[in-house]
C-alpha positions in Angstrom: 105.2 90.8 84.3 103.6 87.5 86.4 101.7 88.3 89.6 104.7 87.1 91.6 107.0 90.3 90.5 103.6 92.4 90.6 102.7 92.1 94.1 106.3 92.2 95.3 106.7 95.5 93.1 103.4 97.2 94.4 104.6 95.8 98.0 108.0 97.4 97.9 106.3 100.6 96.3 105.1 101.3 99.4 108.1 100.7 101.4 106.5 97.6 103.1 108.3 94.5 104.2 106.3 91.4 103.8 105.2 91.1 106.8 103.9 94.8 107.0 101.7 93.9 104.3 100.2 90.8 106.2 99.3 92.2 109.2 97.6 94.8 106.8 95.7 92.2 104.9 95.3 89.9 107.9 97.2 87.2 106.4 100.5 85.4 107.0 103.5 86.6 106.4 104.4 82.9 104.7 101.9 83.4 102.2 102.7 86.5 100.9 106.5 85.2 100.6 105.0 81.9 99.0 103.4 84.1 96.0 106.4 86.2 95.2 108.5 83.4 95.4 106.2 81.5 92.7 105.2 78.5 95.3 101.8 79.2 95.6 99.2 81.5 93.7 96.6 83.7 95.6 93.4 82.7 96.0 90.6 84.8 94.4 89.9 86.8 98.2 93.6 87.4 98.6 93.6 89.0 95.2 90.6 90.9 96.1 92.3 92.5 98.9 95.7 93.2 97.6 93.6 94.8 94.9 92.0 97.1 96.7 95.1 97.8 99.3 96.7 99.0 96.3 94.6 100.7 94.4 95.0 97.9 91.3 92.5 95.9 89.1 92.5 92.4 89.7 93.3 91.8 86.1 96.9 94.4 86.7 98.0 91.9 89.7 97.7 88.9 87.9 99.8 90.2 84.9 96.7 90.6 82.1 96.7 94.3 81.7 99.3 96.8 81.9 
């Protein structure tokens, strides 16, 4: 599973809409559509922080370990 479907997964998990989780994480509700969309990849702080809002390893959101 690529980090696209992971983050919308975990996102959805939680019953959040995209834009839920950006005001969450501080960030933009574009961005966050842009990554599960495949358009754009996170940058190493934005991993950092869905990370730890979900209660993931970097290494589980960016599809390397199951």
């Amino acid at each position: 599973m690529s980090y696209k479907e992971r983050i919308k997964e975990l996102r959805l998990s939680k019953g959040l809409s995209q834009m839920q989780l950006a005001k969450r994480l501080n960030l933009s509700q574009s961005a966050i559509a842009k990554w599960e969309l495949g358009k754009t990849e996170p940058t190493a702080s934005a991993i950092i922080l869905l990370a730890k809002f979900f209660g993931e390893t970097a290494d589980y959101l960016l599809g390397l370990e199951d």
